[in-house]
PALUMRO-76403 format. One line per 4 residues: their letters; for each residue x, y, z of N, C-alpha, C. Coordinates in nm, 3 decimals. Example, Ala and Ser with C-alpha at 12.3 -4.5 7.8 and 13.67 -1.06 7.14 Angstrom:
<atoms>
as = 1.319,-0.569,0.780,1.230,-0.450,0.780,1.320,-0.330,0.780; 1.285,-0.225,0.708,1.367,-0.106,0.714,1.290,0.003,0.787
</atoms>
This chain:
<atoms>
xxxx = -0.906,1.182,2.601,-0.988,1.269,2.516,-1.044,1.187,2.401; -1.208,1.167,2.391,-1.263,1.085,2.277,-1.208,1.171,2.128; -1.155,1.046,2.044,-1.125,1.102,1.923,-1.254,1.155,1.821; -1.201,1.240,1.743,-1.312,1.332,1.688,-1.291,1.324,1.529
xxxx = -1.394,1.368,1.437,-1.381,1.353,1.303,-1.289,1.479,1.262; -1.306,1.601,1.362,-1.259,1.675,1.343,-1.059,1.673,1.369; -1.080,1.599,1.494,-0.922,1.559,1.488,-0.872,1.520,1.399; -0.862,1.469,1.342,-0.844,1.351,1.200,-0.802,1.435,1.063
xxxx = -0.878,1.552,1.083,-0.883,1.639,0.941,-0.770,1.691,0.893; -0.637,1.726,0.961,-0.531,1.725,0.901,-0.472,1.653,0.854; -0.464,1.476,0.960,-0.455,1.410,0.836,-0.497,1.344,0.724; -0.625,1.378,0.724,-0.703,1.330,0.615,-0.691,1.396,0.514
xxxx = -0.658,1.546,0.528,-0.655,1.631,0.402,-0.470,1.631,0.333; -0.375,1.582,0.470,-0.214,1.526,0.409,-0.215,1.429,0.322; -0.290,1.326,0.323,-0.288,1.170,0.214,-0.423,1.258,0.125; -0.461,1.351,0.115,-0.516,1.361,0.016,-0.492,1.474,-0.031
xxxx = -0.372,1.488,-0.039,-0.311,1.619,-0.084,-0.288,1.616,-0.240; -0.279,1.494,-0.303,-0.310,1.474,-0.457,-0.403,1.586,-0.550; -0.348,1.603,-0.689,-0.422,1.694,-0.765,-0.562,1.655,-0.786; -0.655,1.669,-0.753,-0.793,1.584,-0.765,-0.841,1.596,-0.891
xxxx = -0.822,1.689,-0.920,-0.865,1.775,-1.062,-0.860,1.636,-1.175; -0.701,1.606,-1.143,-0.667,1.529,-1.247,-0.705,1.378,-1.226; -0.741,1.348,-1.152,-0.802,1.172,-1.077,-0.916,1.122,-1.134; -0.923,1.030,-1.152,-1.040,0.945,-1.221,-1.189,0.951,-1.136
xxxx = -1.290,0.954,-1.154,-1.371,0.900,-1.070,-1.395,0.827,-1.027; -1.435,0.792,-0.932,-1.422,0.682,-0.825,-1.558,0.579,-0.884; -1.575,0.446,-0.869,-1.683,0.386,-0.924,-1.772,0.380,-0.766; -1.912,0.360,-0.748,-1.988,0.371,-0.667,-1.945,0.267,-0.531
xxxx = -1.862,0.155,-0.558,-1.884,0.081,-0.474,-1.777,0.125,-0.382; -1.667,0.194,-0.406,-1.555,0.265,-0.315,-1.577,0.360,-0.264; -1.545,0.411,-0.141,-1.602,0.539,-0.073,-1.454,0.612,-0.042; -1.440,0.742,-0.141,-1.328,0.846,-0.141,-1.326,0.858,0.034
xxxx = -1.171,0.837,0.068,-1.086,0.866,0.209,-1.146,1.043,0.268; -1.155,1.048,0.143,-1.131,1.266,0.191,-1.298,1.292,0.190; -1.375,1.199,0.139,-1.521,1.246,0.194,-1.569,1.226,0.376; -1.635,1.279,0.377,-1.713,1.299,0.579,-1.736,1.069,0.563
xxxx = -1.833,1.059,0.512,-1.793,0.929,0.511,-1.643,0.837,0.531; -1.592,0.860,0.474,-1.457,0.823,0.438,-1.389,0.861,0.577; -1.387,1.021,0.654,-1.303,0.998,0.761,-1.372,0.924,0.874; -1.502,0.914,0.854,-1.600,0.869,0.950,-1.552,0.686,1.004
xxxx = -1.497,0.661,0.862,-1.451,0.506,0.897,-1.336,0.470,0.977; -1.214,0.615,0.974,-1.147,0.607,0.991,-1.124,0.574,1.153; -1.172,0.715,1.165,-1.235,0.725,1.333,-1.301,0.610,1.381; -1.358,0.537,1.299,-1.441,0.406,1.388,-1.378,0.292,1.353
xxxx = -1.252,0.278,1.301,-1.155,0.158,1.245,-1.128,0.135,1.436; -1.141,0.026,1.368,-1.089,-0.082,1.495,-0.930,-0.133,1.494; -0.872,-0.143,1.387,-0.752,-0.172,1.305,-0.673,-0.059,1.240; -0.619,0.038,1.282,-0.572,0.147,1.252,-0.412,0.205,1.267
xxxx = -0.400,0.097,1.310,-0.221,0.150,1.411,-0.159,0.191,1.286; -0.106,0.148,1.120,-0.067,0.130,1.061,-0.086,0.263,0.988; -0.144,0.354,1.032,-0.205,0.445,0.914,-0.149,0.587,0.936; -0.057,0.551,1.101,-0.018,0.719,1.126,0.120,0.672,1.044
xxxx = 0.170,0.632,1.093,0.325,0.621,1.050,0.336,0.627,0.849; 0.222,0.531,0.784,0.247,0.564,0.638,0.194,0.685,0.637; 0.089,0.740,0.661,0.054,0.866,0.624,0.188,0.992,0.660; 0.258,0.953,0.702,0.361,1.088,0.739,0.431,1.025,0.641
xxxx = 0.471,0.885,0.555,0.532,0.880,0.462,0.497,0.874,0.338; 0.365,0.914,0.274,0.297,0.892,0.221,0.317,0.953,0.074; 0.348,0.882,-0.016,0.454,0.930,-0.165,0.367,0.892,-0.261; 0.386,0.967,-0.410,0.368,0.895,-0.522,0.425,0.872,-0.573
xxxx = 0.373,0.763,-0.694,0.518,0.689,-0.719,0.578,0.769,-0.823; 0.677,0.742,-0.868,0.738,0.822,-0.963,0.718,0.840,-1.083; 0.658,0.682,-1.152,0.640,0.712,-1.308,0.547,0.568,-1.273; 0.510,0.508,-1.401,0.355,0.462,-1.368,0.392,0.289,-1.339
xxxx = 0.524,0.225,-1.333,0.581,0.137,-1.305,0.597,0.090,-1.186; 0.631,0.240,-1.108,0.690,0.227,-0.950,0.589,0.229,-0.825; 0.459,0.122,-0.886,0.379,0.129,-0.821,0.438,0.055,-0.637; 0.514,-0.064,-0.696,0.573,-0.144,-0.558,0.711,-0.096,-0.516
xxxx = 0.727,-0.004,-0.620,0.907,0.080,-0.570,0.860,0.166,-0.475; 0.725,0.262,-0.468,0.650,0.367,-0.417,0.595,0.332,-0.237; 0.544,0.182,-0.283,0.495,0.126,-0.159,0.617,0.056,-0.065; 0.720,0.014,-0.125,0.840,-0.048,-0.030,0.906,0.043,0.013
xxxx = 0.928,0.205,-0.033,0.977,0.352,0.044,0.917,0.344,0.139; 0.747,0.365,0.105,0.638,0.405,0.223,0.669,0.286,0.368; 0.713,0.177,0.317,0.668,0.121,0.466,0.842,0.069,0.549; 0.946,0.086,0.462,1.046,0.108,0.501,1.093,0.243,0.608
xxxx = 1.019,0.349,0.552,1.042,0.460,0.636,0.916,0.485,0.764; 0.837,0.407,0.753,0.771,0.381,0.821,0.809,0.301,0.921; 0.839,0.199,0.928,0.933,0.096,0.988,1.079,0.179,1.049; 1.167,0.292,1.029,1.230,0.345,1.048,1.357,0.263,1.026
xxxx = 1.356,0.195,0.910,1.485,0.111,0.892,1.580,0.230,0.872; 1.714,0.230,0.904,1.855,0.271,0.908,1.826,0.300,0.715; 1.835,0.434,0.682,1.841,0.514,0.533,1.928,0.503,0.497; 1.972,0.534,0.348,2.114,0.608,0.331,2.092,0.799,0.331
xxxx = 2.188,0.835,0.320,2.201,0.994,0.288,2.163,0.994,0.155; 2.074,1.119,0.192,2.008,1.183,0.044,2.091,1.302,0.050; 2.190,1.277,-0.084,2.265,1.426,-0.123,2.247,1.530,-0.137; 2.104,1.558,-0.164,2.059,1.660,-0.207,1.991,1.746,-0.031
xxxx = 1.988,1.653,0.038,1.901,1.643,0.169,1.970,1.633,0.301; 2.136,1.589,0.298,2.267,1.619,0.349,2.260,1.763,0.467; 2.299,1.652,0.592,2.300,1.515,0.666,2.199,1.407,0.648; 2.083,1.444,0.644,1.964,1.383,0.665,1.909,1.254,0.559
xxxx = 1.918,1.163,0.591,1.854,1.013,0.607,1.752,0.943,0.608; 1.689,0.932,0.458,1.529,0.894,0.456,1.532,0.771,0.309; 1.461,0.707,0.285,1.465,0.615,0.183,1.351,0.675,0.093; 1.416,0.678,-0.092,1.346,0.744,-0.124,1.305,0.632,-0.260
xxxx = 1.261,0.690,-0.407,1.220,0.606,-0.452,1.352,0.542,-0.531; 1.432,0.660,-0.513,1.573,0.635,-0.604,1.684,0.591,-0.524; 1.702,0.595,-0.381,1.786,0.511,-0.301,1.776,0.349,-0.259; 1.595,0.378,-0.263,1.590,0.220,-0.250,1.597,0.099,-0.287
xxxx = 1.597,0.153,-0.414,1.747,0.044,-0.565,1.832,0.065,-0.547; 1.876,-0.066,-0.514,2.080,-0.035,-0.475,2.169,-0.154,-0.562; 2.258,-0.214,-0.566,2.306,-0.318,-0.597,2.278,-0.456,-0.567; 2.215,-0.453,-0.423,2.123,-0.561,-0.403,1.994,-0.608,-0.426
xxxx = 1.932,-0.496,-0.467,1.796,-0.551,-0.525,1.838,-0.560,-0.734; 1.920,-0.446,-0.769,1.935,-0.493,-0.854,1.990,-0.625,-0.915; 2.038,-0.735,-0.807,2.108,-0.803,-0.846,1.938,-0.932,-0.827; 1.826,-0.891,-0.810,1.698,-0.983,-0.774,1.602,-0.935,-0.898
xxxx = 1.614,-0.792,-0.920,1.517,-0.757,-1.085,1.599,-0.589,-1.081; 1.673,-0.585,-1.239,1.692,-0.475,-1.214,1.639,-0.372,-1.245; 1.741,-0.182,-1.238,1.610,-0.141,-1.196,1.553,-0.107,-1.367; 1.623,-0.123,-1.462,1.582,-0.109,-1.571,1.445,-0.183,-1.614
xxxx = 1.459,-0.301,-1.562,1.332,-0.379,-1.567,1.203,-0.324,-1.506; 1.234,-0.301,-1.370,1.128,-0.270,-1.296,1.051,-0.090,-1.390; 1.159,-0.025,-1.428,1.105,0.087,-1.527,1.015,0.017,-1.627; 1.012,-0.064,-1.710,0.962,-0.143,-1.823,0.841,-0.207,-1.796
xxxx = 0.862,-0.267,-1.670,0.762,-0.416,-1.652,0.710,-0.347,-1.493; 0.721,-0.310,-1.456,0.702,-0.316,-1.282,0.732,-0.408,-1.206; 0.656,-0.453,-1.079,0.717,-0.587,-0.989,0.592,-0.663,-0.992; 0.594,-0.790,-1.003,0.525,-0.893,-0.945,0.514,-0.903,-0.784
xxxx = 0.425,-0.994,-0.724,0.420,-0.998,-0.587,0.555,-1.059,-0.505; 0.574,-1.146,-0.560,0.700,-1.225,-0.569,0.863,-1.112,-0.570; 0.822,-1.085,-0.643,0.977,-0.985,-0.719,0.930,-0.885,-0.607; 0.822,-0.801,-0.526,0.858,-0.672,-0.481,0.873,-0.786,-0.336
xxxx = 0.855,-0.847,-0.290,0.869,-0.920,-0.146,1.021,-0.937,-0.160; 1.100,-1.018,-0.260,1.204,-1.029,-0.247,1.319,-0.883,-0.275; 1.260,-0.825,-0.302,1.317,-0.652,-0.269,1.332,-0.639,-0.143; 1.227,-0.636,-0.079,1.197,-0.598,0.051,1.277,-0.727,0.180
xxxx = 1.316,-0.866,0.113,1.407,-0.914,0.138,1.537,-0.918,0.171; 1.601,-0.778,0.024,1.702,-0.728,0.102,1.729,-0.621,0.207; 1.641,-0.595,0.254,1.643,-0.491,0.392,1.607,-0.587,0.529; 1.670,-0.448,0.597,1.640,-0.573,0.741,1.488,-0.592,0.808
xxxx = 1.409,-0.643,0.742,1.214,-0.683,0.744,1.205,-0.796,0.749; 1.153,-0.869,0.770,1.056,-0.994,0.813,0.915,-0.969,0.688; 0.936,-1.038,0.544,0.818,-1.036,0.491,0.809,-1.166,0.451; 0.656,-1.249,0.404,0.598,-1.331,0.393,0.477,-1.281,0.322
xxxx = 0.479,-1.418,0.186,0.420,-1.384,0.099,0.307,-1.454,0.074; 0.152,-1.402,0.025,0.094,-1.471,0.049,-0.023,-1.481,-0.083; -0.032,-1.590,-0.151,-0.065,-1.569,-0.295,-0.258,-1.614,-0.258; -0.370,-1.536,-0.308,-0.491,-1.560,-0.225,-0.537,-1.738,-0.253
xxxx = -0.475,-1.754,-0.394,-0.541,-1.868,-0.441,-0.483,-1.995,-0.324; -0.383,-1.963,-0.187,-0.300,-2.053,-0.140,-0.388,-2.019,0.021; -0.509,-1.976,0.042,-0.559,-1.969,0.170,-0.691,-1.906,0.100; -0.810,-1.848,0.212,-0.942,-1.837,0.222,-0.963,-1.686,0.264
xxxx = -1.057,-1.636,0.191,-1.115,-1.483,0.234,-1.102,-1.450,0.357; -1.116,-1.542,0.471,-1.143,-1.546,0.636,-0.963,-1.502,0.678; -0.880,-1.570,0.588,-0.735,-1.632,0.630,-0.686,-1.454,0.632; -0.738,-1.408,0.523,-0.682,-1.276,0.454,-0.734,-1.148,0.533
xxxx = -0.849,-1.206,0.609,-0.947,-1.040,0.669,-0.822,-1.053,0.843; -0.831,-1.165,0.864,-0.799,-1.161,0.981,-0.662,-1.144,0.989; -0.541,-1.188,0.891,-0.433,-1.157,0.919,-0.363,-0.991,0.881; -0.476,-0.944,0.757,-0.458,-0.817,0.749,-0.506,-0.730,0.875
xxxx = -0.599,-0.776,0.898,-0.676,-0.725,1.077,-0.545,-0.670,1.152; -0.467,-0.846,1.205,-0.416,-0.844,1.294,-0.279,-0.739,1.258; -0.257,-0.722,1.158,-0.148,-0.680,1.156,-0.156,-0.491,1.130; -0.247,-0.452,1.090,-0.298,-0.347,1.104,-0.319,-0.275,1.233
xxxx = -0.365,-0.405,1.342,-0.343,-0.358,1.473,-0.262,-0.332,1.559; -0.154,-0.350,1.493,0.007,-0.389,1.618,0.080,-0.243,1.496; 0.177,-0.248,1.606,0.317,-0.126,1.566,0.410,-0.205,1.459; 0.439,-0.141,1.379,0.530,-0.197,1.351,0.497,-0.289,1.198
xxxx = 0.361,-0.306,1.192,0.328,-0.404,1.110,0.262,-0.378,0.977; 0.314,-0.364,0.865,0.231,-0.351,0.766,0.195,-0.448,0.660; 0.117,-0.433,0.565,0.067,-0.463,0.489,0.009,-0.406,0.335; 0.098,-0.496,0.234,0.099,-0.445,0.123,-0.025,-0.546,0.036
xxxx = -0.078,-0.505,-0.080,-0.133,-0.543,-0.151,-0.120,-0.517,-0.296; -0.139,-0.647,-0.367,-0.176,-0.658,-0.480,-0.241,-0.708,-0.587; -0.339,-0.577,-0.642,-0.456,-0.653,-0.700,-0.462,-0.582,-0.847; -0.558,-0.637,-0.887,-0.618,-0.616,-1.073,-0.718,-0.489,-1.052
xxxx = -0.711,-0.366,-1.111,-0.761,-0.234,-1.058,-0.878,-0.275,-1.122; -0.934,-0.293,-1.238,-1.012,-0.348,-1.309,-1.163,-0.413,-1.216; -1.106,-0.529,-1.132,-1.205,-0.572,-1.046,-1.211,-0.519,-0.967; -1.220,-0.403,-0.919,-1.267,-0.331,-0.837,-1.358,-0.173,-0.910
xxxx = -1.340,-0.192,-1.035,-1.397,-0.057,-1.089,-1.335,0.067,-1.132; -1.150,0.004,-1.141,-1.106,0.153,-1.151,-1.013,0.107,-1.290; -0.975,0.209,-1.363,-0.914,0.206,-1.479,-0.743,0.131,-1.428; -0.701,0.032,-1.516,-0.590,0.009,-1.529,-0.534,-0.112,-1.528
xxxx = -0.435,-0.164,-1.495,-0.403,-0.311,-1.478,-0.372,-0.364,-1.290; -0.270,-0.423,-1.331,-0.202,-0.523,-1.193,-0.172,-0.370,-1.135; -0.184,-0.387,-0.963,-0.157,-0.242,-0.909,-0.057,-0.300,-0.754; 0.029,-0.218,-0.700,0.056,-0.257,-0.565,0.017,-0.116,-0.452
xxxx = -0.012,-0.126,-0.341,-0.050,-0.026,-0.240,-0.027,-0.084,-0.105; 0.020,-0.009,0.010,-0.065,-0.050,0.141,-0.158,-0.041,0.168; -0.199,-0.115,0.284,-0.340,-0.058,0.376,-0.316,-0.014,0.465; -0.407,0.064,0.516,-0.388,0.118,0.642,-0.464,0.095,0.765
xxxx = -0.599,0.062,0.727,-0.672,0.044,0.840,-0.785,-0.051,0.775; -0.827,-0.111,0.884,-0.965,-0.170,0.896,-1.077,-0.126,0.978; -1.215,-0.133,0.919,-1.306,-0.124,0.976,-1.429,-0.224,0.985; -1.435,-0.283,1.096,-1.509,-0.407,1.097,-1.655,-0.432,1.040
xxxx = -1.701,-0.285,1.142,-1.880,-0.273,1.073,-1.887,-0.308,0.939; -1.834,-0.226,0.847,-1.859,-0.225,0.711,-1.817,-0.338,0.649; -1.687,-0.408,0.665,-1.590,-0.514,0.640,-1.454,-0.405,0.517; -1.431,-0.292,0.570,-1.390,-0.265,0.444,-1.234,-0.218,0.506
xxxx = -1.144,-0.221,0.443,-1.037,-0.216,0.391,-0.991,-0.051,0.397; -0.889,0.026,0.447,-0.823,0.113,0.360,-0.685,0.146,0.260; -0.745,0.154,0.137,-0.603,0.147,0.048,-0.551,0.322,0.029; -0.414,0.276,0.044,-0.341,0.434,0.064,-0.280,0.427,-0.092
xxxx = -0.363,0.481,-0.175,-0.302,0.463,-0.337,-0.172,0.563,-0.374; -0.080,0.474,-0.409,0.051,0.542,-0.430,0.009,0.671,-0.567; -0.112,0.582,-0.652,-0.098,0.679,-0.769,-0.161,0.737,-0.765; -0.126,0.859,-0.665,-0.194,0.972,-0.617,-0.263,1.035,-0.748
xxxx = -0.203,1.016,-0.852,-0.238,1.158,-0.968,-0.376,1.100,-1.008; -0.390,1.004,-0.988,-0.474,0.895,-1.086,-0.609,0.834,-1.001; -0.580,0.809,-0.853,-0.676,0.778,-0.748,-0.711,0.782,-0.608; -0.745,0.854,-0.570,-0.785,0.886,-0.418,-0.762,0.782,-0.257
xxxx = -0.702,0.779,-0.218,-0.677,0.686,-0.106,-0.843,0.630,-0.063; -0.891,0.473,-0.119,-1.009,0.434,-0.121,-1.058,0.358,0.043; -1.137,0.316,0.041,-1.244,0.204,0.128,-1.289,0.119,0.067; -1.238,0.007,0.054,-1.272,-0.074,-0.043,-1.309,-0.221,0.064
xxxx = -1.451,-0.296,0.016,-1.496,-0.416,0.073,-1.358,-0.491,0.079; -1.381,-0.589,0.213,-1.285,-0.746,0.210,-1.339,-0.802,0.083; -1.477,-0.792,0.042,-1.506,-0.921,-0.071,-1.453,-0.856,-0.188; -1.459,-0.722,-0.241,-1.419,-0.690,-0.342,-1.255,-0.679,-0.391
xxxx = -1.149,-0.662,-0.269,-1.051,-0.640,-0.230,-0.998,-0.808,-0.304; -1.035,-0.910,-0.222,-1.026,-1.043,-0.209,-1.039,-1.059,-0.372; -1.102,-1.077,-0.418,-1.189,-1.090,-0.599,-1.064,-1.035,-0.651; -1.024,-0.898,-0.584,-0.934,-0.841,-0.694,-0.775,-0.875,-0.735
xxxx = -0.725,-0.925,-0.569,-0.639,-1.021,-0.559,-0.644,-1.170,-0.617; -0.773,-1.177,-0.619,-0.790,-1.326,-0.639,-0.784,-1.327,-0.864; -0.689,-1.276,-0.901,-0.661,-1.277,-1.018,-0.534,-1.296,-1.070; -0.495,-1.384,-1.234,-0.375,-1.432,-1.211,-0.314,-1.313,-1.290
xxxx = -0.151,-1.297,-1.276,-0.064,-1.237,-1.303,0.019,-1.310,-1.419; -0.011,-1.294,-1.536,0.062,-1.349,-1.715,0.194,-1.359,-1.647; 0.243,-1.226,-1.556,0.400,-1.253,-1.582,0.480,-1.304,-1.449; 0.395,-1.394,-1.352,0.477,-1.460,-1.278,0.365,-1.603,-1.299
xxxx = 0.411,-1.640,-1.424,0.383,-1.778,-1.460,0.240,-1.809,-1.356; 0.115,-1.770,-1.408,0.007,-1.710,-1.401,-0.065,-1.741,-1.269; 0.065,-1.725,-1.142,0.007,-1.698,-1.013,-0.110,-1.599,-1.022; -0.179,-1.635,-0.891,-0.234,-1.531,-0.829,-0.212,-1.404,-0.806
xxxx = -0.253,-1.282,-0.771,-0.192,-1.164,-0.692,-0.216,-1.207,-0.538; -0.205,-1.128,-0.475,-0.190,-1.128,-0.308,-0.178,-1.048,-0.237; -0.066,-1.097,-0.108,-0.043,-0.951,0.000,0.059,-0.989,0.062; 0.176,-0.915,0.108,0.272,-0.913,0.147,0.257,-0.870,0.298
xxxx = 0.300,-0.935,0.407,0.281,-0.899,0.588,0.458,-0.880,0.591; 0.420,-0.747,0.627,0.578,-0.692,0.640,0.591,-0.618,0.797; 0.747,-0.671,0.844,0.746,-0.642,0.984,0.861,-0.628,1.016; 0.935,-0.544,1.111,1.053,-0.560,1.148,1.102,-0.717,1.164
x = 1.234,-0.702,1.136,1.259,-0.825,1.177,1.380,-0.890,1.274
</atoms>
């Protein structure tokens, strides 16, 4: 059965279940997920595998810090790594934003810090270190625009495989600082990108260019001794 725009519409309207009311406007060069445009890409993504599984996990973050605490839930439960019990949620077994700080990541940044400062690219990979994943880190200034379309491509296309990002909201047109998110899909025609924005309250799950995406990564970070930002390829492991 050919897929339809209309198929799509439940989940297009689940990841955009955010208060809109309260969200920033979008700057011209991003095209809102929840507009006819927006699902139109979806449906014609060539690179998409990645987008059912976060979208059924699809969270905001908790307070305006837990931008990479928000995105390492999303693709952990996505991934279906082994949970702990949520007490409140007893029997039942899901990773949330408050289980997934444990004694082992606190012992890499704790979580008091991460409330204060948030994570660097560096600091949320080695989080995601202590679970059982396969991640590799990849800073833009250390490879080429080409290196970045195609390995986010490839990994967008397979089960199992995601991909996190982190960039300067700023170069792309939207209010704020250093940000972390997944993607979910690619679409070749256009060259553009989909970001599943954790801060739902604040911005709409976008379509954002490889070149603009790239630019926005391609900026340094004051507080990991003034690396680059980047992207994290996260995978079972």
């Amino acid at each position: 059965m050919p897929v339809t725009i209309r198929g799509f519409a439940t989940l297009c309207l689940l990841v955009g279940a955010a208060t809109a009311a309260a969200q920033h406007p979008l700057p011209p060069q991003l095209i809102d997920f929840r507009s006819e445009h927006g699902e139109e890409l979806l449906v014609q993504a060539e690179a998409r595998q990645a987008y059912f599984r976060l979208a059924s996990h699809f969270v905001t973050q908790e307070n305006r810090s837990f931008c990479g605490v928000a995105s390492m839930t999303m693709v952990l439960n996505a991934l279906q790594v082994s949970a702990p019990e949520v007490p409140e949620l007893a029997p039942y077994k899901t990773f949330t934003q408050t289980n997934v700080l444990d004694a082992r990541t606190d012992a890499v940044v704790p979580r008091e810090t991460i409330r204060n400062a948030g994570l660097s690219l560096d600091q949320l990979a080695a989080l995601l270190a202590t679970k059982p994943v396969a991640v590799s880190v990849h800073h833009v200034e250390d490879g080429a625009i080409g290196e970045f379309r195609a390995r986010a491509q490839d990994h967008l296309s397979r089960p199992d495989h995601y991909v996190l990002v982190n960039y300067l909201r700023t170069a792309i047109g939207q209010e704020g600082g250093g940000h972390h998110s997944p993607l979910a899909a690619y679409h070749r025609a256009s060259d553009r990108f989909l970001v599943l924005d954790v801060a739902r309250y604040k911005y709409p799950p976008v379509w954002v260019t490889t070149d603009d995406l790239f630019d926005a990564m391609n900026t340094r970070d004051a507080g990991t001794g003034d690396k680059t930002r980047g992207y994290l390829l996260v995978s079972r492991r």
